[in-house]
C-alpha positions as CSV (number, residue, x, y, z in Angstrom):
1,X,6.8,-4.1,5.0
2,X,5.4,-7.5,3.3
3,X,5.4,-10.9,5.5
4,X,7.8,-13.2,4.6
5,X,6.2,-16.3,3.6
6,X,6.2,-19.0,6.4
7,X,9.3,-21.8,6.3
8,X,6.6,-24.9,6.5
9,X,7.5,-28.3,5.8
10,X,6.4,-31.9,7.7
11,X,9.5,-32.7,9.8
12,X,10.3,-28.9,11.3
13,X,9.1,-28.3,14.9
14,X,7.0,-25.1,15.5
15,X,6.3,-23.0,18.4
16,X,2.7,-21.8,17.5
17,X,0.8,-19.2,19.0
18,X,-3.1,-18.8,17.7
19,X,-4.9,-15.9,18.9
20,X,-8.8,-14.7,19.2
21,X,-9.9,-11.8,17.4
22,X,-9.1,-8.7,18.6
23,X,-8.0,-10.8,21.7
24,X,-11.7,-12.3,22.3
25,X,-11.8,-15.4,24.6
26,X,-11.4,-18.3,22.3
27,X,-13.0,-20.4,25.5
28,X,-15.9,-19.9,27.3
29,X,-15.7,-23.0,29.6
30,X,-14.6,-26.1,29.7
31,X,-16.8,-28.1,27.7
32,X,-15.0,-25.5,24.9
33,X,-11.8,-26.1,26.4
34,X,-12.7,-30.5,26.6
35,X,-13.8,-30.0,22.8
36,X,-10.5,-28.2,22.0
37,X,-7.9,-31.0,23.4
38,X,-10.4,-33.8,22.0
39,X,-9.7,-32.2,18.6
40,X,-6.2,-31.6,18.7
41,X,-5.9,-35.4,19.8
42,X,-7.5,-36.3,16.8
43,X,-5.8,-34.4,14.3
44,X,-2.6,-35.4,16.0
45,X,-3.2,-39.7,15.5
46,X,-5.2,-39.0,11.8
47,X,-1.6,-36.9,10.4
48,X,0.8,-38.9,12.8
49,X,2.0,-35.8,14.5
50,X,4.1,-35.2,17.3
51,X,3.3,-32.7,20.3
52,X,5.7,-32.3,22.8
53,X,3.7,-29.2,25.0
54,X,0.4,-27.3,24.9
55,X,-1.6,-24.6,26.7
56,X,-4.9,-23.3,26.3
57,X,-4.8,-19.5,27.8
58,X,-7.9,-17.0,27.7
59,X,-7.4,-15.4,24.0
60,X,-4.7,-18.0,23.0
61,X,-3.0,-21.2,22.9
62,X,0.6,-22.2,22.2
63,X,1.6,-25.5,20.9
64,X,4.8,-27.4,20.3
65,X,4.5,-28.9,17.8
66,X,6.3,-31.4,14.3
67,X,3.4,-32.6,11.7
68,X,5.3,-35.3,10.0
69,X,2.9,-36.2,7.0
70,X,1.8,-32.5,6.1
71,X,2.5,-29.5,6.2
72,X,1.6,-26.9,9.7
73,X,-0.5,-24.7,7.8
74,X,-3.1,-27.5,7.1
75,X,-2.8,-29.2,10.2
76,X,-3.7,-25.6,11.6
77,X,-6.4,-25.4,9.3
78,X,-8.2,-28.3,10.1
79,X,-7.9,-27.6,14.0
80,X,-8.7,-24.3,14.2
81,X,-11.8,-24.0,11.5
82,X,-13.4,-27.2,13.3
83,X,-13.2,-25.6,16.5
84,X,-14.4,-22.1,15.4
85,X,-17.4,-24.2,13.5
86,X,-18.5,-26.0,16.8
87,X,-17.6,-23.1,19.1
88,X,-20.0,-20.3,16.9
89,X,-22.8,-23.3,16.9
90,X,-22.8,-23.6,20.7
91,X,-22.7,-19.8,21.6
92,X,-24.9,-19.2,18.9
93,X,-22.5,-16.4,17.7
94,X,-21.0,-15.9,13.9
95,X,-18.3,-14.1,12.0
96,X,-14.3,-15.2,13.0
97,X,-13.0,-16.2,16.2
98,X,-9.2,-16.7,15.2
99,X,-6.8,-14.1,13.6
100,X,-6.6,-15.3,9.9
101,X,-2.9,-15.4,10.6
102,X,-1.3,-17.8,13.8
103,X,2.5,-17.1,14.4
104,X,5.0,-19.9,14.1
105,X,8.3,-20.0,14.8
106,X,10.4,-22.7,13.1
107,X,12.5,-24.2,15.8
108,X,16.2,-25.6,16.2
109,X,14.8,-28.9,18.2
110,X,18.4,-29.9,19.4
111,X,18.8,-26.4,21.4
112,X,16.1,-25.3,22.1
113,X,13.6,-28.2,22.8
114,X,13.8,-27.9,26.6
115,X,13.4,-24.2,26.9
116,X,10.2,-24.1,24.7
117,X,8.5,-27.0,26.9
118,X,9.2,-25.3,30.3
119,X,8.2,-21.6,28.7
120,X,5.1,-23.0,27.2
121,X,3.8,-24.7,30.5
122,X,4.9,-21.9,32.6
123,X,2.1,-19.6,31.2
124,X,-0.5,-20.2,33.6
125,X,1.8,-19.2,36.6
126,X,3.5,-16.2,34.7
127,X,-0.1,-14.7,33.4
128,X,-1.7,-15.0,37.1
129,X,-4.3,-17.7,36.4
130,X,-2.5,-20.1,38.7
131,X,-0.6,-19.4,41.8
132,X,2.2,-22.2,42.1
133,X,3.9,-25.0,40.4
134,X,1.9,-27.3,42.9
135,X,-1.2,-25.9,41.3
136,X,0.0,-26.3,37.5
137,X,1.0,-30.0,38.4
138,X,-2.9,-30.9,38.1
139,X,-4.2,-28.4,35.7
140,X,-6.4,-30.2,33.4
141,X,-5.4,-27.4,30.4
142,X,-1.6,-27.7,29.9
143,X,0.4,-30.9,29.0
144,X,2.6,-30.3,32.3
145,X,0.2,-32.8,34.0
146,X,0.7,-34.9,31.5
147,X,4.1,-35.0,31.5
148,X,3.7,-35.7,35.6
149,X,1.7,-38.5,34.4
150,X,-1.2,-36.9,36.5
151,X,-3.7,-35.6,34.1
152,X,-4.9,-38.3,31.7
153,X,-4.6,-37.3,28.1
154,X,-3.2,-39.1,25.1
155,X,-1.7,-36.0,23.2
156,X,2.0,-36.0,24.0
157,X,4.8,-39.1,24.4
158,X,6.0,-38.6,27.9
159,X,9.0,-40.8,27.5
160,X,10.3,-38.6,24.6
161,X,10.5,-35.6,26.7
162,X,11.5,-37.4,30.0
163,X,14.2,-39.5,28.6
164,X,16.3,-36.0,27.9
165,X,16.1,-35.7,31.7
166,X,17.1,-39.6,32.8
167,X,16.8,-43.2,31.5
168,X,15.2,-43.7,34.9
169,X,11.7,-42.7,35.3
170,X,11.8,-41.1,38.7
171,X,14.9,-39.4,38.3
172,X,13.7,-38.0,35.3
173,X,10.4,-36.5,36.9
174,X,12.4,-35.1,39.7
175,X,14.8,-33.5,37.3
176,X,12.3,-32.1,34.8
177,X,10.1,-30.9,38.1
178,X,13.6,-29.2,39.6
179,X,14.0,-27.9,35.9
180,X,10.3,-26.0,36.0
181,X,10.9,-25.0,39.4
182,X,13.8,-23.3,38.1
183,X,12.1,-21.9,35.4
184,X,10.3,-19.4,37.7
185,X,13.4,-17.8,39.1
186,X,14.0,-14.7,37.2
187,X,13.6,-12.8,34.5
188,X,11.4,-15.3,31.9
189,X,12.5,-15.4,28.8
190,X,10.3,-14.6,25.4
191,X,10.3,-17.4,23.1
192,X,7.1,-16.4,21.0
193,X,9.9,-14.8,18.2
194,X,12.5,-15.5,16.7
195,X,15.7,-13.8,14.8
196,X,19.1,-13.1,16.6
197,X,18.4,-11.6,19.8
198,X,16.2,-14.7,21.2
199,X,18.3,-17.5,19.2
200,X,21.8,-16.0,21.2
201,X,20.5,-15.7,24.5
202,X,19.6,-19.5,25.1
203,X,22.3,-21.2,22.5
204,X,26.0,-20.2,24.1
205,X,27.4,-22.2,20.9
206,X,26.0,-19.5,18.4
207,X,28.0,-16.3,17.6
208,X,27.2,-13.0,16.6
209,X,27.8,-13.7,12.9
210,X,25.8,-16.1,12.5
211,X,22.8,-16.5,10.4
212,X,19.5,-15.8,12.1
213,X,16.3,-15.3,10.6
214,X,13.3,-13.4,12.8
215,X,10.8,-17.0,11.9
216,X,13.3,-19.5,12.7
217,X,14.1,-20.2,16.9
218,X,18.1,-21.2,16.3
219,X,21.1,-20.0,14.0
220,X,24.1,-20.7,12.3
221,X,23.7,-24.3,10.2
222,X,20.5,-24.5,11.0
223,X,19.5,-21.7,9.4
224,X,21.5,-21.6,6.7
225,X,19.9,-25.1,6.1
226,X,16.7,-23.9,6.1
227,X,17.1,-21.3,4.2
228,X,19.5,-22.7,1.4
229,X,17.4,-25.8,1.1
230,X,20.3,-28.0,2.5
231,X,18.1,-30.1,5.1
232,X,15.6,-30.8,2.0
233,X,13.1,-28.1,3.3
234,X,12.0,-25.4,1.7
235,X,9.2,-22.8,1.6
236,X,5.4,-23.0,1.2
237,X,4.2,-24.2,-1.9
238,X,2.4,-22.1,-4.6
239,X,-0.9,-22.0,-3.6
240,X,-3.4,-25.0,-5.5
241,X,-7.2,-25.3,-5.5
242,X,-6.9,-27.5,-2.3
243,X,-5.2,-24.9,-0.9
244,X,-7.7,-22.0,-1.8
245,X,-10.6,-23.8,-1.1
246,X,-9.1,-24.1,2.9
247,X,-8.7,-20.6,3.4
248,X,-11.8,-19.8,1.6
249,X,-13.9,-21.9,3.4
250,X,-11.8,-20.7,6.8
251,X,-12.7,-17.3,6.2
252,X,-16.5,-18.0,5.7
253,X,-16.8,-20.4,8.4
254,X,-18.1,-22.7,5.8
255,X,-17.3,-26.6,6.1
256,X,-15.6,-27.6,2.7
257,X,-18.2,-30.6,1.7
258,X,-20.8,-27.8,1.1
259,X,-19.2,-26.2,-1.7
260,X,-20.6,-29.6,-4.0
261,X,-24.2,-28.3,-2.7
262,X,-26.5,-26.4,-5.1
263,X,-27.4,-23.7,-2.2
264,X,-27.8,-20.2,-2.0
265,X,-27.1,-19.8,1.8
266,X,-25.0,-16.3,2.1
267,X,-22.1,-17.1,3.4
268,X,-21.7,-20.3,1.3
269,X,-22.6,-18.5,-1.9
270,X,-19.7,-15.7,-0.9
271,X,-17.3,-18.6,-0.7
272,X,-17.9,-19.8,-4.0
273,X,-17.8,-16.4,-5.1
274,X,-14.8,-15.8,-4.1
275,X,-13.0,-19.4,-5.3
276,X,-14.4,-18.5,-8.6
277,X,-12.5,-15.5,-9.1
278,X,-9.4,-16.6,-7.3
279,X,-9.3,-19.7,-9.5
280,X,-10.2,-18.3,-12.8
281,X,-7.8,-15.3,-12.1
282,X,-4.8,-16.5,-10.4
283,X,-4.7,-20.1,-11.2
284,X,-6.0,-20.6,-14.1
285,X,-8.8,-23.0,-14.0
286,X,-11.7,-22.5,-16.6
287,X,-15.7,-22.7,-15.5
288,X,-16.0,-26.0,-16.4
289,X,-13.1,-27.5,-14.2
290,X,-14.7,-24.9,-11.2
291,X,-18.0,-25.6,-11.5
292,X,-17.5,-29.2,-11.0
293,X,-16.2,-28.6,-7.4
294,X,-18.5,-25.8,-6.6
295,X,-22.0,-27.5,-8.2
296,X,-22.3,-24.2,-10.4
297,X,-22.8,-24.2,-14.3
298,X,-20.0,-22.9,-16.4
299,X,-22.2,-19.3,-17.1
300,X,-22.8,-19.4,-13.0
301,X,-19.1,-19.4,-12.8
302,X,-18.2,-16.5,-14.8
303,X,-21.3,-14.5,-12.5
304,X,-19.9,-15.7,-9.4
305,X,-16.2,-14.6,-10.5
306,X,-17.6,-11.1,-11.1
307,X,-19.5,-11.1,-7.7
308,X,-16.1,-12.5,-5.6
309,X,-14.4,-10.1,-7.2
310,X,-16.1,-7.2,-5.6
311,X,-16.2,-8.8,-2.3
312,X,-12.6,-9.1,-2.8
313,X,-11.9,-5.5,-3.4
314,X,-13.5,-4.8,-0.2
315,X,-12.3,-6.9,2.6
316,X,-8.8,-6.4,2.5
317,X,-7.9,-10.0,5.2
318,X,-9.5,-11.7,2.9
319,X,-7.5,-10.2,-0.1
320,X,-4.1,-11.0,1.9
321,X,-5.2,-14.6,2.7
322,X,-6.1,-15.5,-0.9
323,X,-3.9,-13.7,-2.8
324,X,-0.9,-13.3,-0.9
C-alpha cells in the first residue's frame, strides 16, 4: 500500500520520531548527544520555531514540535543531515545514519498538548535507562529538566507549557510534577500514531463517527480541517529543485554548497548524477538551467542524466525519496 503524502505546513504541531538505521545508535556519547541539542537550538532561533518537549533515546529521538516559517520536512532536513555530516566525520564512519523517512504525526494542540509532553519525557523511565522521576528531574537529555528549570538549555519556553498548569509559578511546577508522577501509573499510552483508536482514547469529546485520519493525533473538526483545507493548510508541495537538491544531497551525505564545485569526488558526482536525471525528467529543467547549479556543462548534463539514471534503477530508497 503507497504512503500517503505527509500533511506539512508551518503552524501544525508534530510529534516526530527519527530513527537510526536499522535501529543503529544515533549517539555514541555525549559530546554526540551536546552536538545534537546545540543544533536543534539553532535551527529552532534561525526558523523561529517552537519546541514544547524532546528526548534523545539510543536509536531515536522524539520531538514536539510547530516550525512557524517553514515547513517540518525542511526543518528536518537541515537537523538531521548536519548531524549525520558531523557524526560520520567524528567516528570516521560513512553511508546513512537516519531512516530516509522520520514519522510525524500532525497533532490536535488544544487536546492533546499535555499528553504528548508527559509521554515524550517519560521515555527514559518507561525504556529502563533511568530508574525514577527523581532521576529524570536532572537528566541532561530530555527537556523535563528544563521545564523544572534545572537543566540549563534555551530550546523550549517554560512559561508556555507551565502556564496550562497555574499562573503561579510554583503551583504550576508542583502540578505539572504531580501530573508526570501520574503519568507512570498504569498502562502508558502509545502516542507515536495516529488514526481513531489513539485520537478516542485521550479526547472524551470525540465520537466514534468522527473523522480520524492514521497521520493526524485528534478528530472530528480538526480533521476535517485539515483535510478539506478549511484551517488554510494543505499538503506538501510538488516537489521543486530546492526541494530535490535536499534529499539528494541527504541521501549522499553531501553538503549542498558542493554541488557549484567542479569535482569528481564519488559520492558528490552520484548526487549530481542523480539531480540531473530527476530534473531533466520529472521537472523539466533543460542542461543549461542544471548545469548552472551543479558546475557541469550542458553535454555533462545529459551524461550525468544517463549515469543517475542507472543509479536510480538500482537503489530502490533513493527511487522512493526522489520520485515519490
Amino acid at each position: 500500500m503507497p504512503r500517503h503524502a505527509r500533511i506539512d505546513q508551518p503552524g501544525l504541531l508534530h510529534h516526530v520520531i527519527a530513527r537510526g538505521i536499522e535501529k543503529s545508535s544515533i549517539f555514541l556519547d555525549d559530546q554526540d548527544r551536546e552536538s545534537f541539542v546545540s543544533r536543534l537550538g539553532k535551527e529552532l532561533k534561525s526558523t523561529d520555531s517552537d519546541c514544547y518537549a524532546w528526548v534523545l533515546m539510543g536509536s531515536h529521538i522524539h520531538l514536539l514540535l510547530r516550525p512557524r516559517q517553514l515547513r517540518l520536512a525542511d526543518f528536518m532536513r537541515r537537523l538531521l543531515t548536519g548531524h549525520a555530516v558531523v557524526f560520520n566525520l567524528r567516528h570516521k564512519r560513512s553511508g546513512h545514519l537516519f531512516q530516509n523517512r522520520y514519522k510525524s504525526i500532525v497533532c490536535d494542540q488544544d487536546a492533546y498538548l499535555l499528553e504528548l509532553i508527559r509521554y515524550i519525557h517519560l521515555n527514559p523511565i518507561r525504556a529502563g535507562m533511568l530508574p525514577t522521576l527523581e532521576a529524570l528531574d536532572t537528566y541532561r537529555w530530555c527537556s523535563h529538566g528544563e521545564l523544572l528549570g534545572k537543566t540549563a538549555r534555551p530550546l523550549l519556553e517554560p512559561g508556555e507549557v507551565l502556564s496550562h498548569f497555574s499562573r503561579n509559578r510554583n503551583a504550576a511546577l508542583q502540578k505539572y510534577r504531580e501530573f508526570m508522577s501520574d503519568g507512570l501509573k498504569g498502562l502508558a499510552p502509545d502516542l507515536s500514531r495516529g488514526g481513531k483508536r489513539t485520537s478516542l482514547a485521550l479526547d472524551a469529546s470525540l465520537s466514534e463517527d468522527d473523522t480520524f485520519d492514521e497521520r493526524i493525533l485528534g478528530g472530528g473538526a480538526f480533521v476535517d480541517g485539515l483535510l478539506l483545507g478549511n484551517s488554510g493548510m494543505a499538503r506538501e508541495k510538488p516537489m521543486d529543485f530546492g526541494e530535490l537538491v535536499a534529499r539528494v544531497t541527504s541521501h549522499y551525505q553531501v553538503a549542498p554548497e558542493r554541488l557549484a564545485v567542479p569535482d569528481k569526488e564519488r559520492s558528490l558526482a552520484k548526487c549530481k548524477a542523480v539531480l540531473c536525471h530527476v530534473a531533466m525528467r520529472h521537472l523539466g529543467m533543460n542542461g543549461v538551467e542544471i548545469g548552472g547549479r551543479t558546475a557541469l556543462s550542458p553535454s555533462g548534463v545529459t551524461r550525468a542524466a544517463q549515469r543517475g539514471e542507472g543509479l536510480l534503477r538500482t537503489d530502490e530508497n533513493l527511487r522512493r525519496l526522489v520520485c515519490g
